[in-house]
N, C-alpha and C positions, 0 to 999 in steps of 0.2 A: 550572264557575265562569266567570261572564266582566267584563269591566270595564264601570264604570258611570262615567257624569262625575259628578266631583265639584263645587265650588260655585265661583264664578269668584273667589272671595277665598281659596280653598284654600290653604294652604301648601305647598312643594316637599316633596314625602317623602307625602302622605297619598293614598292612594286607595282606592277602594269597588269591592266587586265584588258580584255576584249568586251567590247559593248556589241551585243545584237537583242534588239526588241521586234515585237511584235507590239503594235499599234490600237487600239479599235476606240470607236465615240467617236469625236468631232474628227480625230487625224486620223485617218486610218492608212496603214502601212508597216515598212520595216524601218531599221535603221542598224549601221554598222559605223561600229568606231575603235577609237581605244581610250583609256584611259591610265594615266602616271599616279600615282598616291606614295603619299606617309604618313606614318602612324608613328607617332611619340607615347609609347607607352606612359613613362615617369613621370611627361610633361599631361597626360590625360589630354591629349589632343592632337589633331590629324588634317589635311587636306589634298585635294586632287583636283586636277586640270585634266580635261576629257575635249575629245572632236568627235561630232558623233552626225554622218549624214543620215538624214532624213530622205525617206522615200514614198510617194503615196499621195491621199488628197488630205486638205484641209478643209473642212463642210463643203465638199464635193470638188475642190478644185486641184487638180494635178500636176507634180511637179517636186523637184526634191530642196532641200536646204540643210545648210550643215549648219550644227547648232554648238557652241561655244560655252567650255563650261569650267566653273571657277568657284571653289566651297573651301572651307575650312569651318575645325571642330576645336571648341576650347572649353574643357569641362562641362560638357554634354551642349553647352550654348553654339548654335551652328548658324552658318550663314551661308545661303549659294547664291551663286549668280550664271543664271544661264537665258545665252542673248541668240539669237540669230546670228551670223554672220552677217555683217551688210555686204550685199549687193551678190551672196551665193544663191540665193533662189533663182531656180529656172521654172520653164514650162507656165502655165495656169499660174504662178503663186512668185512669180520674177517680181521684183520689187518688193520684198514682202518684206516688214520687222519684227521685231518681236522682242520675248522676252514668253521663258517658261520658270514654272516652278513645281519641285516632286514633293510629294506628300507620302513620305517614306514610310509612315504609317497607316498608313490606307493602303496598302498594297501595291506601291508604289503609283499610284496617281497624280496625272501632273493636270496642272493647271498652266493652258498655254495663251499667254495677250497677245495677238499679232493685227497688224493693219497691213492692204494691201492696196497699192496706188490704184484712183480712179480708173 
C-alpha cells in the first residue's frame, strides 16, 4: 500500500492509498486497487471504502473479480465487510460470490467464503 494525493479541498482526516498485493494459498495472484479512509483521532476511531480487482486462480480456477470493501474502527472495536462484486467475475470463476475476511494480525491473512455456479 502506499499514499495517493487526495483533492486540494480535501478535508483534514481523509486520505487515499493504493492497494497492490501479492496473492499465494488457495488465491493465488495479484490484485490492484485503491482505497479512501478517515481517521478521527479525538473521536478514537476510523474507516475506509476500498475497490480492489482481483487477478489469478481460486483452488486452480482462473479469472479475476473485484472485491468491495467497507470497515470502520470505534475504540479499537472493528468491523469489515468485504463482499465480491456480484456478477464481476470473469473467466473460470464467472458467477462466483463471496465474501472475505483479513486477519490483520496474522500478517495480514484473509479468509475468503466464495461459491461458484454448477
Amino acid at each position: 500500500m502506499a499514499p495517493l494525493e487526495v483533492h486540494a479541498a480535501a478535508p483534514d482526516g481523509l486520505g487515499r492509498m493504493s492497494i497492490d498485493k501479492d496473492f499465494s494459498g488457495d488465491i493465488v495472484g495479484v490484485s490492484h486497487g485503491e482505497m479512501v479512509a478517515v481517521n478521527i483521532p479525538s473521536g478514537g476511531s476510523a474507516a475506509y471504502v476500498a475497490l480492489e480487482l482481483v487477478e489469478g486462480s481460486v483452488h486452480g480456477k482462473t479469472g479475476t473479480f473485484w472485491l468491495q470493501h467497507k470497515a470502520t474502527l470505534l475504540h479499537g472495536e472493528g468491523h469489515m465487510d468485504i463482499t465480491v462484486v456480484p456478477g464481476s467475475a470473469t473467466g473460470q470463476l464467472s458467477g462466483m460470490t463471496g465474501s472475505m475476511v483479513i486477519d490483520a494480525g496474522n500478517n495480514h491473512a484473509y479468509e475468503f467464503d466464495y461459491l461458484l455456479p454448477d
